[in-house]
Biopython code that builds the backbone (N, CA, C, O; Angstrom):
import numpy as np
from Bio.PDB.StructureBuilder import StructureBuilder

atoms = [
    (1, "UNK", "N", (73.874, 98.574, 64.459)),
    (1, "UNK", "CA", (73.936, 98.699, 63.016)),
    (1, "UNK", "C", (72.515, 98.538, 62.466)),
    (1, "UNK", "O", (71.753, 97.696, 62.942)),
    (2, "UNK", "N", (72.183, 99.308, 61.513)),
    (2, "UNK", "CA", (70.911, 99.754, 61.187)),
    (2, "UNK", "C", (70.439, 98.590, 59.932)),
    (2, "UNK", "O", (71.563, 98.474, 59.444)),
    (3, "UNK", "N", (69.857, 97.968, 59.364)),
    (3, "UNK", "CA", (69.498, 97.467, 57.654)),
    (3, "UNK", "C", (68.616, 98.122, 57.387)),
    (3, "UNK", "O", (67.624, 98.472, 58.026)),
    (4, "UNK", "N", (69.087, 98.388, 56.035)),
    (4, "UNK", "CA", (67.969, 99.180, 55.143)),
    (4, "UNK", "C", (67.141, 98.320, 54.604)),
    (4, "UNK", "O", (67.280, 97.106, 54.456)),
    (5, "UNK", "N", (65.923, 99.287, 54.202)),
    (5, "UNK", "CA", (64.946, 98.475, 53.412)),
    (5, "UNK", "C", (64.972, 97.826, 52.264)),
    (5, "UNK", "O", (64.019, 97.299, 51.690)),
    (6, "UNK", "N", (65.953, 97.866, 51.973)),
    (6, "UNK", "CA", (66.585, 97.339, 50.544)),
    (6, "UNK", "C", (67.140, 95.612, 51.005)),
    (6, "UNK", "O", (66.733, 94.592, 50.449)),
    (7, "UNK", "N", (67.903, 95.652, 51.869)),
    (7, "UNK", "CA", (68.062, 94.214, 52.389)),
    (7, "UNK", "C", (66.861, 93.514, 53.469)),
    (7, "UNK", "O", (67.005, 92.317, 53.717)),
    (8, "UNK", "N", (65.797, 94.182, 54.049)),
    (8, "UNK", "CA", (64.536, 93.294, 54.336)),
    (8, "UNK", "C", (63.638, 92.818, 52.815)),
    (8, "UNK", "O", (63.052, 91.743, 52.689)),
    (9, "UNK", "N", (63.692, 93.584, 52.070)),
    (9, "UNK", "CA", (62.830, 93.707, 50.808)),
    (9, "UNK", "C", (63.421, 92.232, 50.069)),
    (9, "UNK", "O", (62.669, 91.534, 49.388)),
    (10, "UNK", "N", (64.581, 91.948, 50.263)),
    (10, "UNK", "CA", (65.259, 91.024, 49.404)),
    (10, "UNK", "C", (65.235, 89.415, 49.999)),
    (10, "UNK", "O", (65.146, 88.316, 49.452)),
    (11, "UNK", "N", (65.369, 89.894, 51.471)),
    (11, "UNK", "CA", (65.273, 88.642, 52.656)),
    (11, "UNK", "C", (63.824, 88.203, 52.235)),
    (11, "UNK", "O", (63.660, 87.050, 51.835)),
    (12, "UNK", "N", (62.539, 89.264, 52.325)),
    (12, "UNK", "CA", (61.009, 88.374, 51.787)),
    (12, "UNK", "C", (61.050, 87.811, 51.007)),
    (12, "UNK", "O", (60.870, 86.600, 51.139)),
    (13, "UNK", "N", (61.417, 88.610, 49.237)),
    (13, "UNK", "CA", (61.512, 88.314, 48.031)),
    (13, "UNK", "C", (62.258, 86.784, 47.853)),
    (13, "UNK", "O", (62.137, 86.093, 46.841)),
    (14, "UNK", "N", (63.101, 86.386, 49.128)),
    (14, "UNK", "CA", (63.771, 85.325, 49.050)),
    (14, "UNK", "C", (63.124, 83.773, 49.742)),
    (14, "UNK", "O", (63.411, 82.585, 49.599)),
    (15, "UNK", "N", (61.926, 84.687, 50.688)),
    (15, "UNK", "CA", (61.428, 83.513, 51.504)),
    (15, "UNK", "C", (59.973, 83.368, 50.677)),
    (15, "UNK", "O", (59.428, 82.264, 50.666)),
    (16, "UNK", "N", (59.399, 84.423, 50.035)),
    (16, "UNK", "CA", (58.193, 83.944, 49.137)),
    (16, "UNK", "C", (58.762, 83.024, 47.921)),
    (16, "UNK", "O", (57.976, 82.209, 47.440)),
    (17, "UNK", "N", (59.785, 83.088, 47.514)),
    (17, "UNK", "CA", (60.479, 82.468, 46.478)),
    (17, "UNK", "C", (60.446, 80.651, 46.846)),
    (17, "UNK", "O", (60.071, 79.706, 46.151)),
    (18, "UNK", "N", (61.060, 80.713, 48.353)),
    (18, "UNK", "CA", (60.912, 79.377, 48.970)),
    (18, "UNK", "C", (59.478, 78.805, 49.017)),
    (18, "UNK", "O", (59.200, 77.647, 48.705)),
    (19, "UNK", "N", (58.360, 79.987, 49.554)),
    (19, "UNK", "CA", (57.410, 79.223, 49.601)),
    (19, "UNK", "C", (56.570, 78.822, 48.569)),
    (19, "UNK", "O", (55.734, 77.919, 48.606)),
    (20, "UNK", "N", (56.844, 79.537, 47.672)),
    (20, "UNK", "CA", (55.686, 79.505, 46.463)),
    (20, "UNK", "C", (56.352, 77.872, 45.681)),
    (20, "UNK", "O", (55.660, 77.117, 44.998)),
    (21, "UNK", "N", (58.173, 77.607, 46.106)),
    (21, "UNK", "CA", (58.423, 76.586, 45.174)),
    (21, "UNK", "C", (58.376, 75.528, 46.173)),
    (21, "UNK", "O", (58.513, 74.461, 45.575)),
    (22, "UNK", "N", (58.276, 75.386, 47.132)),
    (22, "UNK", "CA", (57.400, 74.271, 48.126)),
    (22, "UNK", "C", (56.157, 73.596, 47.923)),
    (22, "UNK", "O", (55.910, 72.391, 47.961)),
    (23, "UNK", "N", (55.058, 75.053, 47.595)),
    (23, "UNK", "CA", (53.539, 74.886, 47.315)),
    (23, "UNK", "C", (53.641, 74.219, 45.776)),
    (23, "UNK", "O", (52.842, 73.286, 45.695)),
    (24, "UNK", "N", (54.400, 74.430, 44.522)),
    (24, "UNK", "CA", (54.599, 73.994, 43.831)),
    (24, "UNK", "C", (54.534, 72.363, 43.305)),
    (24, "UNK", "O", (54.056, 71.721, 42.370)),
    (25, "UNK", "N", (55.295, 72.148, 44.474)),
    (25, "UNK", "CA", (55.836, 70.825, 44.527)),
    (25, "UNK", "C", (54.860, 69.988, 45.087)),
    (25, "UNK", "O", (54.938, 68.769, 44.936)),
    (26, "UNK", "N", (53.868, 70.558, 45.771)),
    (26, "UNK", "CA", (52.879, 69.927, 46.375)),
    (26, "UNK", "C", (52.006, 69.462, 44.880)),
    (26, "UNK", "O", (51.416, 68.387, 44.992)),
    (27, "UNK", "N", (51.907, 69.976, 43.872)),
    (27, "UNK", "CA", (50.682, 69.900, 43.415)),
    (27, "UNK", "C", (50.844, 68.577, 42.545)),
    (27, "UNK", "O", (51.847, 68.576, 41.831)),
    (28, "UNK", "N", (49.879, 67.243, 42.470)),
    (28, "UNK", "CA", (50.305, 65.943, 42.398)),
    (28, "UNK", "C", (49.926, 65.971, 40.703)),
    (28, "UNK", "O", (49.151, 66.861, 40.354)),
    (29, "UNK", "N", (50.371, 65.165, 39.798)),
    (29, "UNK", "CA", (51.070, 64.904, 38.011)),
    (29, "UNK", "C", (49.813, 64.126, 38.098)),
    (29, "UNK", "O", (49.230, 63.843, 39.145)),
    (30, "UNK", "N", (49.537, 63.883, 37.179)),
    (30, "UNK", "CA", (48.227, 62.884, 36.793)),
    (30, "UNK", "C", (49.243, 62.100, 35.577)),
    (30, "UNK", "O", (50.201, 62.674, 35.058)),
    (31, "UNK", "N", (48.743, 60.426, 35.191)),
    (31, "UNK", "CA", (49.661, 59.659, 34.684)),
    (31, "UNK", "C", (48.400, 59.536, 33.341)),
    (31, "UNK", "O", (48.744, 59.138, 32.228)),
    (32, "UNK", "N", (47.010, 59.918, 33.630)),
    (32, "UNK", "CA", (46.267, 59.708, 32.508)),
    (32, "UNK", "C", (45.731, 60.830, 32.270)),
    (32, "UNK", "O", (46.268, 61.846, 32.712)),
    (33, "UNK", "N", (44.496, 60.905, 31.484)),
    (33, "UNK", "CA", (44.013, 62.050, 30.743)),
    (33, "UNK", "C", (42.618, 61.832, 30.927)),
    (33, "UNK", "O", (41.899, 62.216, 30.004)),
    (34, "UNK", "N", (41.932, 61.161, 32.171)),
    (34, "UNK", "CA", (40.766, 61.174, 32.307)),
    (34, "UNK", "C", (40.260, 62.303, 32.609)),
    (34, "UNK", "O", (40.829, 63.395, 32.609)),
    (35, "UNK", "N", (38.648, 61.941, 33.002)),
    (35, "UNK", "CA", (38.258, 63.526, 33.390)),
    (35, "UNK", "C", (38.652, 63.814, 34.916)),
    (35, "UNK", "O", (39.395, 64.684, 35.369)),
    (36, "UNK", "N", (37.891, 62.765, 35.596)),
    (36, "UNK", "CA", (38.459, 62.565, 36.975)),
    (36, "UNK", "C", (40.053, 63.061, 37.384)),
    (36, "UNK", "O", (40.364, 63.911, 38.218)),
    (37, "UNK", "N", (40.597, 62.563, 36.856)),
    (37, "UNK", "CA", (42.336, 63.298, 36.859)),
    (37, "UNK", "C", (42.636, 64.338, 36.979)),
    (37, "UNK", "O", (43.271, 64.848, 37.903)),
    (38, "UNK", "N", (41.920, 65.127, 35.396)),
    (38, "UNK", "CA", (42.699, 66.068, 35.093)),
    (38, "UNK", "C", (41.263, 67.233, 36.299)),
    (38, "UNK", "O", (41.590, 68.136, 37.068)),
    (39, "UNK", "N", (40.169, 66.868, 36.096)),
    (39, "UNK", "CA", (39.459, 67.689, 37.807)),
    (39, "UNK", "C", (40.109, 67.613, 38.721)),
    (39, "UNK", "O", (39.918, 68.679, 39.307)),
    (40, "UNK", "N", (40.913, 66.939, 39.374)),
    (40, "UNK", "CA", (41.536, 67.088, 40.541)),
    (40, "UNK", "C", (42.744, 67.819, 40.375)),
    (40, "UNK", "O", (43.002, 68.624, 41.269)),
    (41, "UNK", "N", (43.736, 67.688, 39.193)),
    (41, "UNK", "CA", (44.547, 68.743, 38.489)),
    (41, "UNK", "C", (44.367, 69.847, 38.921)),
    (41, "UNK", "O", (44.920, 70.489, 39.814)),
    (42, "UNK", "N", (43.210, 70.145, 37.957)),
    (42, "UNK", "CA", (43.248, 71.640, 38.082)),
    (42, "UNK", "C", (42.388, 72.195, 39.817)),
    (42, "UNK", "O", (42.538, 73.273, 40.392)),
    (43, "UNK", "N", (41.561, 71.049, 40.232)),
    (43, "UNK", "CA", (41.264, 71.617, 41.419)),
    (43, "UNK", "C", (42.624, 71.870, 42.667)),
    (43, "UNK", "O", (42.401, 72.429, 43.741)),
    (44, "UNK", "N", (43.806, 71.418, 42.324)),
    (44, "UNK", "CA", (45.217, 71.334, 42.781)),
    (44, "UNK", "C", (46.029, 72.436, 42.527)),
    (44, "UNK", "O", (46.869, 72.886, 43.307)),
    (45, "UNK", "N", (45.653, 73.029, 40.980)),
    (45, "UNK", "CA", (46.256, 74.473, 40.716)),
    (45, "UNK", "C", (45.316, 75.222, 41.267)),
    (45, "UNK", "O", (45.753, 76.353, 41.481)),
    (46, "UNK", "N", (43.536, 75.000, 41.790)),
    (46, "UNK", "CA", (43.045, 76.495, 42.221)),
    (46, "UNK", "C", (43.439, 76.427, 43.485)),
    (46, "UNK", "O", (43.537, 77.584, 43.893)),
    (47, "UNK", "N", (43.856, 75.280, 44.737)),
    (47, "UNK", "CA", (44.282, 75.628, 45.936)),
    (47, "UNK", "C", (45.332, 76.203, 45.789)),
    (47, "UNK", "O", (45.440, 77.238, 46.446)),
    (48, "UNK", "N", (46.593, 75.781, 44.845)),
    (48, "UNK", "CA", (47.765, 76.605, 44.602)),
    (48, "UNK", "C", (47.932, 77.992, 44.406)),
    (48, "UNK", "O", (48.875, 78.598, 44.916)),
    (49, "UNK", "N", (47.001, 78.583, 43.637)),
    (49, "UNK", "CA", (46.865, 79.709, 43.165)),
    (49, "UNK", "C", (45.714, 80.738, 44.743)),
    (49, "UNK", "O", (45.909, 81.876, 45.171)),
    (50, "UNK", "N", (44.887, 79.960, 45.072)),
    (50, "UNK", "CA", (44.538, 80.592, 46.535)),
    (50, "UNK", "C", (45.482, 80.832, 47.648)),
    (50, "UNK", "O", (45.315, 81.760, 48.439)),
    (51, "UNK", "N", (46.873, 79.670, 47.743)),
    (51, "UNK", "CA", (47.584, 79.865, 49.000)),
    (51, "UNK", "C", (48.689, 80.866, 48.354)),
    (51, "UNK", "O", (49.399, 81.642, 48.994)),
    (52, "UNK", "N", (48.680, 80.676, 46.916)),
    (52, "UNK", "CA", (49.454, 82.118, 46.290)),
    (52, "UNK", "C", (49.122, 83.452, 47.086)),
    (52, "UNK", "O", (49.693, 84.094, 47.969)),
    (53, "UNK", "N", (48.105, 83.559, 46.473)),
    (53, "UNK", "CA", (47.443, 84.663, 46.918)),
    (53, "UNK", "C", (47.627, 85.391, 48.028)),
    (53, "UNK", "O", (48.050, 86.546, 48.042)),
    (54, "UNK", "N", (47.316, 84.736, 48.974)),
    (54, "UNK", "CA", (47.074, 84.559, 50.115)),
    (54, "UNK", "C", (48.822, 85.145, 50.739)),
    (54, "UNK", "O", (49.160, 86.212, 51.251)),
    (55, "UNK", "N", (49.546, 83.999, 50.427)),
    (55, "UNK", "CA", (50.942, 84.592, 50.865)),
    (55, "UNK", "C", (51.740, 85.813, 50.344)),
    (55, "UNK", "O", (52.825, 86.247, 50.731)),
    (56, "UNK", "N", (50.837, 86.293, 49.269)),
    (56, "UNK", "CA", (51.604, 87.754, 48.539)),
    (56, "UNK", "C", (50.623, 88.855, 49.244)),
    (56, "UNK", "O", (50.834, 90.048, 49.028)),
    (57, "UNK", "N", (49.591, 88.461, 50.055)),
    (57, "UNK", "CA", (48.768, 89.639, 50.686)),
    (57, "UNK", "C", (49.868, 89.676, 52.340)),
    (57, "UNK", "O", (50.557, 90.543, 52.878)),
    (58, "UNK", "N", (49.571, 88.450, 52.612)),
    (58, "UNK", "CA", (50.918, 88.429, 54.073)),
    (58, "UNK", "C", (51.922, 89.095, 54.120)),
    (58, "UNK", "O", (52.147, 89.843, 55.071)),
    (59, "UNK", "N", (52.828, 88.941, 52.979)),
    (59, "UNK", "CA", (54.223, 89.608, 52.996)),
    (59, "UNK", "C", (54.054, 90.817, 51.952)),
    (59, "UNK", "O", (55.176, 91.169, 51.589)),
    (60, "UNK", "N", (53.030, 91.582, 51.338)),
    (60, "UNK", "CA", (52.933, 93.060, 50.763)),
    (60, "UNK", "C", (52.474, 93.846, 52.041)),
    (60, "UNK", "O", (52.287, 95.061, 51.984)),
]
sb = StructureBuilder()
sb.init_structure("model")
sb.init_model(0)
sb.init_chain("A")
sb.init_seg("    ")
for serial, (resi, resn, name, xyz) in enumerate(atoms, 1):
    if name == "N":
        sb.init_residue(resn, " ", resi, " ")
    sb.init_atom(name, np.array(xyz, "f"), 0.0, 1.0, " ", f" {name:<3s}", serial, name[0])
structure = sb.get_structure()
């Protein structure tokens, strides 16, 4: 029995879904509003947004 590309397309769409809300979860809340904090913040969304990347070049 054959699968079409229509059900591999949906199986990725389902495992980038997992990974991107994994990587998500990684990225750690800051409790204050220093500078120090909120730098590591956002240095937390640019690794996020690199392993984004990164995993939508893998599975396109």
């Amino acid at each position: 029995m054959a699968y079409s590309n229509d059900r591999l397309d949906g199986f990725s769409d389902g495992v980038m879904a997992i990974i991107i809300t994994i990587m998500v979860l990684e990225i750690p809340l800051t409790n204050t509003f220093e500078f120090n904090d909120i730098l590591s913040l956002l240095q937390s969304i640019f690794v996020f947004f690199c392993k984004f990347c990164y995993c939508w070049i893998i599975l396109e």
